[in-house]
N, C-alpha and C positions, 0 to 999 in steps of 0.2 A: 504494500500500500504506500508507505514512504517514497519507493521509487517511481511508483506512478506522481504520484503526487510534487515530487520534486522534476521528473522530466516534463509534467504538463506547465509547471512555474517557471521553469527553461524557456522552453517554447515560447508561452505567452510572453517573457520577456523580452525575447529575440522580436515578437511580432512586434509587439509596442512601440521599441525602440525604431522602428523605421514609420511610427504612425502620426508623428508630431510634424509641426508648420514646419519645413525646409526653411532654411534661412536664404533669400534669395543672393547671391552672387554678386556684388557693383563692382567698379572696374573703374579708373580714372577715366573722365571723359570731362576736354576744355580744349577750347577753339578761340577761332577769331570769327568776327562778323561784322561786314565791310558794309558799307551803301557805295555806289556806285563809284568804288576804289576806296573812298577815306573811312575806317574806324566808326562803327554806329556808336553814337555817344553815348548809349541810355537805350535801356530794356530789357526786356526778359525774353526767356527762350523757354519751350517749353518742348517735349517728345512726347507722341502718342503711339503707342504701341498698335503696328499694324498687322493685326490678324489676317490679312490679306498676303501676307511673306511670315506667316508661321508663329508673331509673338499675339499672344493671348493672355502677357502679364496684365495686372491691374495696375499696375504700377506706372506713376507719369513722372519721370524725372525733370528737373527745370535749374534755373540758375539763371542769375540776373548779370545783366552785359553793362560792362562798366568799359566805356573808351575802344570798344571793341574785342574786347577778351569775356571772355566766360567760363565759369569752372560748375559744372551740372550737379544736382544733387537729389537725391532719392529719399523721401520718407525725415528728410534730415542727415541724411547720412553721403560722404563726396563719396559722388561714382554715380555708375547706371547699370541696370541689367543689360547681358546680352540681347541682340536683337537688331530686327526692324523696326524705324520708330516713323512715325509723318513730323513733320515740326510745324511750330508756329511761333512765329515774332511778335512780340508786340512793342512798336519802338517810337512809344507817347513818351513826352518827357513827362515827369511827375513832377505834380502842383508840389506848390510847397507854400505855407504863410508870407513868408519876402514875395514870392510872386504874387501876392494876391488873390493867388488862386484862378489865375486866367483860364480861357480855353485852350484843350489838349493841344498839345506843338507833337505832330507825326511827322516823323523822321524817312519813315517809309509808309509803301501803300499797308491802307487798311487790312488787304486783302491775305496777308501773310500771318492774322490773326487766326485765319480760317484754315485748319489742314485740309480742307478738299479746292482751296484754292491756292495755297500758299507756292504750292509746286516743290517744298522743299521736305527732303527726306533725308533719313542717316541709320547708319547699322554699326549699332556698336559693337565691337570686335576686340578678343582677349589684348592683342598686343597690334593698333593701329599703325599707318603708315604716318612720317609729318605730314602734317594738314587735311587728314582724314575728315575730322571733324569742325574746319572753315567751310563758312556760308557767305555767299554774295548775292547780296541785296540788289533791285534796280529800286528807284523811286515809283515806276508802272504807269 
């Protein structure tokens, strides 16, 4: 009886251990992002996971572009899952009290808000090539 009992709490131990949340995998991922040659001043980037090229995470990594560099970040944490992602810009400069609070200043078109318009895509990869992950903007 003991050794039934001890090979069945074996077992279910073995099962268990493979039955919790996977810790998903990030990986550096930081770029540049130019408007029509010069460094975007100001904005945010964000990845959408396109289940269309196989990724079906939940997961949206982002990071905000400061003078044209950006360093991405998942849940809080630098990195991004492997994958295909669709991207979106958003390159309004943010109001601030000294400005008054004027209307949005867009740097680029509206249109790169939208991933089924933005046209811009990235697949992050264990160990990238330089400039893997630079984007070029037009104004549109």
């Amino acid at each position: 009886m003991f050794i039934r009992c001890a090979t069945f709490c074996l077992l279910l131990a073995i099962l268990l251990s493979g039955c919790g949340p996977a810790a998903t995998k990030l990986v550096p991922v930081s770029g540049k992002i130019t408007i029509q040659g010069e460094p975007l001043p100001w904005g945010t980037i964000t990845l959408i996971p396109d289940a269309t090229k196989g990724n079906t995470s939940k997961l949206q990594p982002l990071g905000k572009v400061t003078d044209g560099t950006y360093t991405l970040e998942t849940d809080g944490k630098p990195g991004a899952p492997l994958g295909a992602y669709r991207v979106t810009v958003s390159a309004i400069k943010p109001s601030t009290p000294e400005d008054g609070y004027k209307p949005p200043v867009w740097a680029a078109s509206q249109d790169y808000l939208d991933q089924n318009k933005s046209g811009l895509t990235l697949t992050v990869v264990e160990t990238p090539p330089p400039g893997a992950y630079d984007i070029a903007l037009t104004k549109k």
